[in-house]
Structures are given as C-alpha cells and as structure tokens.
C-alpha positions in Angstrom: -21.5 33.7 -9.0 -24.6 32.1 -10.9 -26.7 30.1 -9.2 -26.3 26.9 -11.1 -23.1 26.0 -12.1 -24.3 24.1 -15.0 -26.9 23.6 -16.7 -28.2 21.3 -19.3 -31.2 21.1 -21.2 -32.4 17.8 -23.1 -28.7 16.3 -23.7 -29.0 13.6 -26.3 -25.6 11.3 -27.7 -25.4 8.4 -29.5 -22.6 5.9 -30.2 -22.4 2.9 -32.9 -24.1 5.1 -35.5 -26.8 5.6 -33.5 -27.5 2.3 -32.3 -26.8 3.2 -28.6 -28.1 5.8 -26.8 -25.8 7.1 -24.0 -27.5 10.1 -23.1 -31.4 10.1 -24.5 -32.7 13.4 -23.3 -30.8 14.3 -20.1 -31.3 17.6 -18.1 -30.0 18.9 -15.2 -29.0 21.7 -13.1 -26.2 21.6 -10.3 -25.9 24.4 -8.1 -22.6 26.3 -7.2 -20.5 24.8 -3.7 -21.4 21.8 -3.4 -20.8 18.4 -4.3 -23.6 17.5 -7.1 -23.8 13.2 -7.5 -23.9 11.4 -11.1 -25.4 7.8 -9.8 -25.4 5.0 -11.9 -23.6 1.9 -13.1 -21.2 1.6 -16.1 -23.3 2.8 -19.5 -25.7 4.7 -17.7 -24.3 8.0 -19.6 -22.5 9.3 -16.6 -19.1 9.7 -18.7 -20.7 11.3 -21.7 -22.2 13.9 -19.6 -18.4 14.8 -18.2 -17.1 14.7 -21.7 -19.9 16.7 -23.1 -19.7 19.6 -20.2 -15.7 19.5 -20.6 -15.9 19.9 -24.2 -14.3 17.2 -25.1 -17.4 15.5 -26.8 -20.1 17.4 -28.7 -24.0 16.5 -27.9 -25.9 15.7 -30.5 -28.8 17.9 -29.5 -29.9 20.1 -26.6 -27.6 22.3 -24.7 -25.3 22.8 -22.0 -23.7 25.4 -20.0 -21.0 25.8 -17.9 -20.9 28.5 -15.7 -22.6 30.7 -18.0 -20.7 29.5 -20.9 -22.1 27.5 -23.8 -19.7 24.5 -24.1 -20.2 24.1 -28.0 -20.1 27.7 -28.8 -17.5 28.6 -26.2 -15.6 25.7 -25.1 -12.0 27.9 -24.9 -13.9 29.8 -22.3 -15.6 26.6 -20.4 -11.9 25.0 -20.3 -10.9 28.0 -18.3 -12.8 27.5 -15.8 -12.8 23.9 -15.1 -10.9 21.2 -13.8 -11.0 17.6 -14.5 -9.5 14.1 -13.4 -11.1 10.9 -15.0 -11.4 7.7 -14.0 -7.8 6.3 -14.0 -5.1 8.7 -13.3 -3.2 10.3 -15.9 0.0 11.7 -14.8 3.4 11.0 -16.6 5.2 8.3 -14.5 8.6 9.6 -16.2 8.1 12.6 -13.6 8.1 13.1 -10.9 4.9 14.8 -8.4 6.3 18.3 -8.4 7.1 18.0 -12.3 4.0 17.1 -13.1 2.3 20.0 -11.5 4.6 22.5 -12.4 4.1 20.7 -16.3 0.1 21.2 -15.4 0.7 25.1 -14.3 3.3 26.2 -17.7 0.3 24.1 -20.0 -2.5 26.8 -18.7 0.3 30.0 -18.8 1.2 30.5 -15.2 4.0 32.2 -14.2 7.0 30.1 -13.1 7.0 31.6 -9.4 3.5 30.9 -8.7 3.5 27.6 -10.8 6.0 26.7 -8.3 4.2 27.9 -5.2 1.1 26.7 -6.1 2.9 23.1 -6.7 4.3 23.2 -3.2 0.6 24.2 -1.9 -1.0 21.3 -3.7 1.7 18.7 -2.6 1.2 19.6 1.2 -2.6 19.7 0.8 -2.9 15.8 -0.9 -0.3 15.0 1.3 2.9 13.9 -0.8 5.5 16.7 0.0 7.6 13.9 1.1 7.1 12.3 -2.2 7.5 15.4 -4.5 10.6 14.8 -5.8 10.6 11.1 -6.5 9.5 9.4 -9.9 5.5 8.9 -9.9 5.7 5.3 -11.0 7.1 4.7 -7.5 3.5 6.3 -6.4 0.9 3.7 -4.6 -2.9 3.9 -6.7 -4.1 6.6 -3.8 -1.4 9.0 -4.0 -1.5 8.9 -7.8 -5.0 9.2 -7.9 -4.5 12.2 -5.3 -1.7 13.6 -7.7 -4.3 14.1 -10.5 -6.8 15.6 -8.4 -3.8 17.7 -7.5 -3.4 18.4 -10.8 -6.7 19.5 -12.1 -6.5 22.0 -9.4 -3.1 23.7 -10.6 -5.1 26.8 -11.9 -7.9 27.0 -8.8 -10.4 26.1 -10.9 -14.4 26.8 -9.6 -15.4 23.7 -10.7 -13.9 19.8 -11.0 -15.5 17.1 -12.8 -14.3 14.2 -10.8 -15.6 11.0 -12.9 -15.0 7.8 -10.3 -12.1 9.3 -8.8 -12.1 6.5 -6.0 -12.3 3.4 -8.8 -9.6 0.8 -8.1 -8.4 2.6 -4.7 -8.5 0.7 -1.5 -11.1 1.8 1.6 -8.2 3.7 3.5 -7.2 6.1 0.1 -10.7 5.8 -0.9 -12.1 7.6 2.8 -8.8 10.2 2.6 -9.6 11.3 -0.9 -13.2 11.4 0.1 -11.6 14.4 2.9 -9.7 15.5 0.2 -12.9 16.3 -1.7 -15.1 17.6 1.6 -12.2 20.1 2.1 -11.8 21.4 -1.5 -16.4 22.1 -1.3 -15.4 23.7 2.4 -13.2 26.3 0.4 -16.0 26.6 -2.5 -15.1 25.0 -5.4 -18.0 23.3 -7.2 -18.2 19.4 -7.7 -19.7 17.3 -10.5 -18.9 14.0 -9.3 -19.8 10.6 -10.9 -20.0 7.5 -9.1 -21.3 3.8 -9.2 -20.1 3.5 -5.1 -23.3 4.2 -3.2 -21.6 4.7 -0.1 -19.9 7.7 -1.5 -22.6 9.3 -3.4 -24.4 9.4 0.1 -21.7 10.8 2.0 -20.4 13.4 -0.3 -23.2 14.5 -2.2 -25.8 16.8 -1.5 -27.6 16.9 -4.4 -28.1 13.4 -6.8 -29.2 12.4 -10.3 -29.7 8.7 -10.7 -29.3 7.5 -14.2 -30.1 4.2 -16.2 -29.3 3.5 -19.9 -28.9 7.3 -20.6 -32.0 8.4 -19.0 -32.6 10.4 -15.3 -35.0 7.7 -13.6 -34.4 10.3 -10.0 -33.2 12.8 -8.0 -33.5 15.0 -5.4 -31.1 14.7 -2.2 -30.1 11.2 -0.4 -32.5 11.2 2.3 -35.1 12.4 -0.2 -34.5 9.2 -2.2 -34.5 7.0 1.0 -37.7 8.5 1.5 -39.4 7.5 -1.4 -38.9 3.6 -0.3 -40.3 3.7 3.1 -38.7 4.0 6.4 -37.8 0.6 7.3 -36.1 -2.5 5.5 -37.4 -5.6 7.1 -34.5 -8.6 5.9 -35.9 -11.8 6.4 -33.3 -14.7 5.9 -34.9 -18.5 4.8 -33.5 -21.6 5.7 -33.3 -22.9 2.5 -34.4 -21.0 -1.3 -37.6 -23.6 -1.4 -38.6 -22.0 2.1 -38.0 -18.2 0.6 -40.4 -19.2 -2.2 -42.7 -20.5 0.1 -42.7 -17.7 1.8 -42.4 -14.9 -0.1 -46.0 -14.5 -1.6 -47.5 -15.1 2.1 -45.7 -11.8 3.1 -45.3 -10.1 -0.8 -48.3 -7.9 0.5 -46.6 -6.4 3.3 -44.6 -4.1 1.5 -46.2 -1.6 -1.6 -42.0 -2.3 -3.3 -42.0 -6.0 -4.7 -39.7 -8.1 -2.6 -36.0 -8.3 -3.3 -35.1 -12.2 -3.4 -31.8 -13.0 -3.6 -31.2 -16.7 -3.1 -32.4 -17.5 0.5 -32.9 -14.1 1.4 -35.7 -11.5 0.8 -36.5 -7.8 1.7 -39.4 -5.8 2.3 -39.4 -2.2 2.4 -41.9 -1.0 4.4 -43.4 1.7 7.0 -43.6 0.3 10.1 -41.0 -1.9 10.7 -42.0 -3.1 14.3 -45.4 -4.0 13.6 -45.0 -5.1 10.3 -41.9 -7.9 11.1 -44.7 -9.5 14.2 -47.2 -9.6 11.2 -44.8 -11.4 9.1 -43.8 -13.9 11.5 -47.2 -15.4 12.2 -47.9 -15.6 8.8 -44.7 -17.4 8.3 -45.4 -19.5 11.6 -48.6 -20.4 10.2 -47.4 -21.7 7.3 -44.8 -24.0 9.4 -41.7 -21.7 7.9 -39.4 -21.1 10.1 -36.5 -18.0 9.5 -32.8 -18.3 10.2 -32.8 -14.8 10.7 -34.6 -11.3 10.7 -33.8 -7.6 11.0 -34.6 -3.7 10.5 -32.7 -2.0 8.8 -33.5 1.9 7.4 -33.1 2.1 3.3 -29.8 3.2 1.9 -29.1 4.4 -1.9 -28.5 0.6 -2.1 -32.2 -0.3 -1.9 -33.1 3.0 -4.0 -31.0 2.0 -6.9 -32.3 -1.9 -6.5 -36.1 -0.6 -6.4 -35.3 2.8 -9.5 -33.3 -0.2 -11.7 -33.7 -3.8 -11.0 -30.2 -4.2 -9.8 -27.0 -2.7 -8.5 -25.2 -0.3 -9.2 -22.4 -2.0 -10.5 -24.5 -4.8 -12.3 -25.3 -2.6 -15.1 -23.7 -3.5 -18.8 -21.0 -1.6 -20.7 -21.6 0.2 -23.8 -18.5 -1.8 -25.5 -18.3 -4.9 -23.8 -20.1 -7.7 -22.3 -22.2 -7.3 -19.1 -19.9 -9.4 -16.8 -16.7 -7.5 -18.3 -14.8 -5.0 -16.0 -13.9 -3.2 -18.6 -14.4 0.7 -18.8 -15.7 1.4 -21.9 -18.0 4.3 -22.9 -20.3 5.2 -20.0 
C-alpha cells in the first residue's frame, strides 16, 4: 500500500467562466488508514476537491492522484478503487435497503452470491437488518444516510470520500454514524472526509486541512492547530455591549490574537490563563467595569477557525447563492 493515499499538487477550478475560484492552488497529501479532515464552511472548495479526486470533475490545472492513479488520465481505474456518499443520500426510495445494495453490487459486476452476502454483511453492520426488506422512503434521515454509506461500501473499497455525511442528521444518528466511520478506519479503509461541524473534524480526524475561499489557510493535526492559538481561552462576559467596548481595549493587549467580540461578550486567547484573568480583572476594576461572568476554557477548532477566517465555520458564503441561504450549492 502507498503511503499517501492521494495526492494532489496545485489543484486549481474555476466556475462562472472563471469568475469564481473554488479551488486556487490546492495541495495536499492524505495518508493511507486514517481519517484525513476537509475543514471549512460552504464554498471553501471542499466539494470540488471530492468531485475532482472522484473523477467526476476535471481540474483545470495541477494534478491529482488517487492511490497511485492519475484521476484525469485514469479515472476507470481511480473509480475502482473508491467509494463515495455525498452530502444528501442518494438511494432509490422505490426499493427497498437490501435492493439497493444488491442494485449497488450488479452496477460494479459482482457475482449475485456475494452481492447478496455482502448486502446482508452491510445491513447488520449499519444496523438496518430489521429494516432490509421494507421500502426506503419509510427510512428515518440516519438510517438513509447510513444506507448510502452502506452502499459506497458494496465493493470493499480502500478508500471513501464521505462529503458531510452527518448534514441534516440529528446528534443521536450523527454520534452512531460517527462509530460507523471509527469502525470502518479500525478495519483500514482510508477516509477523505469533509466537514463544516468542528466537533466532528476533531473527533474523527487525525490529520486536517482547513480551507477558505479555495485556498489551504492550515493544517497539521487538531491539537497542533489548538496549539497555534495558545493554551487557554479566557471568556469574559459584559454587562451590557457599552461596557464590552469599554473594556475591550483596557485588556486587547493581554492576548497576541485580537479579541473576539460578539455582542456583550469577548475572548482572549492567551498563555497563561490563571495569571492572566487576575490581570484582567484589576484593570477592569480600575476602570469601574464590572463582569457578569468569566471563565477558562482550552481552544477548540472553533476558536482556530474564528482566528484562520474571521468567522465560523458555517458563516461562510455559497458559491451560487446568497451568504444567509442554506442552500448547498457548489462548495
């Protein structure tokens, strides 16, 4: 097995005749049996980069590889070795879970007796043998979503491209597909998985990419991306946004991150949290401000993504529609 189970090298793809950049010069390499994060919010190019390495869209320069296999001039042979279940789940409601894997097994030339044995193994691994025979528009979102993941890994392959596989599920089918995907890595399969839920990219991922309009603006693993911030969060909650005003440039210096302000509240990242919170209160007390509330916290990908990008993760704007709009377009 190669050490990298794909590699790309100065990806660039435009959309709208080149007015929009979704990918401007993205490389990366993610190794073999493990879960490799794509971090970043809706038209950060995290889509693209799935559509490119499963062939279905060609880059407009650089290159990519797939397990050894270029994915423009051998895409038969990078389809062979990948699985892949996007962001909604795309099973045919008409049949029913068993149908729909067995469908998924005849479409990549399997025998019908290990079609059929494999089927069984998948519905008793995601958890729906009790479901196999009934129509999947009785499914609930999580066992749907589980059926596709199901699906894409009819013919065992060693990698998945999972592109928000959670989006739309509720926390209880979120954490179990989250197992799901923790077992699967266990067994070795390789995952490329994209994500704008930071919670997830820090508890599945061991390696991450954070991306922003098309570019890589990080990486490196989650705790090396805490790291960069500090080692403490000090949260500091005003009475009032005329007090956090007042108050942020009397403790602005404390921290070497600009302050996060969000209405009455503000957060420092700093390095010694202890120390650093006295300091702040008697420079607050001097000035006659009083708090309604102060704690330490230590950074999450939360506070990385605020500090890479200037907001959340899912703040960012849409390649086809409007930045408050929900809708998936392009990403």
């Amino acid at each position: 097995m190669t050490e990298f189970a794909v590699e790309c090298d100065n990806l660039v793809r435009t959309y709208r005749q080149g007015q929009v950049r979704a990918l401007d010069g993205v490389s990366l390499r993610v190794p073999t049996g493990q879960v490799f994060g794509l971090l970043g919010p809706n038209g950060s190019g995290k889509t693209t980069i799935v559509r490119i390495l499963s062939t279905i869209l060609k880059p407009e320069s650089g290159t990519a590889t797939v397990l050894g296999h270029d994915v423009v001039k051998h895409p038969e042979r990078v389809r062979r070795v990948i699985g892949l279940a996007g962001q909604y789940a795309t099973v045919d409601e008409s049949l029913t879970g068993f149908e729909n894997l067995r469908m998924i097994g005849k479409l990549n030339h399997m025998e019908n007796p290990v079609v059929v044995r494999r089927a069984n193994e998948l519905l008793e691994q995601f958890g729906l043998t009790d479901a196999a025979n009934r129509p999947t528009k009785t499914y609930s979102g999580g066992m749907r979503r589980r059926l596709d993941l199901a699906a894409a890994l009819v013919a065992r392959p060693p990698l998945l491209f999972l592109d928000e596989p959670t989006t739309g599920l509720d926390p209880q089918s979120r954490q179990d597909l989250w197992t799901v995907i923790e077992t699967l890595v266990e067994g070795g399969t390789t995952v490329l998985l994209t994500t704008q839920y930071l919670e997830e990219a820090d508890r599945l991922a061991s390696q991450l990419v954070v991306l922003d309009h098309g570019k890589v603006i990080a990486e490196g693993t989650p705790p090396e991306l805490k790291a960069q911030l500090g080692t403490t969060i000090l949260a500091l909650t005003f009475a009032n946004t005329t007090d956090a005003a007042k108050g942020v440039p009397l403790v602005a210096d404390l921290s070497n991150v600009p302050p996060i302000v969000d209405g009455s509240n503000v957060e420092l990242t700093v390095n010694s949290g202890p120390s650093t919170a006295i300091d702040a209160l008697r420079r607050l007390d001097a000035a006659h401000i009083e708090l309604a509330g102060l704690a330490l916290r230590e950074p999450s990908l939360d506070d990385v993504f605020l500090t890479l990008t200037g907001h959340k993760a899912d703040d960012g704007s849409d390649l086809v529609a409007p930045t408050t709009s929900t809708k998936k377009g392009r990403a």
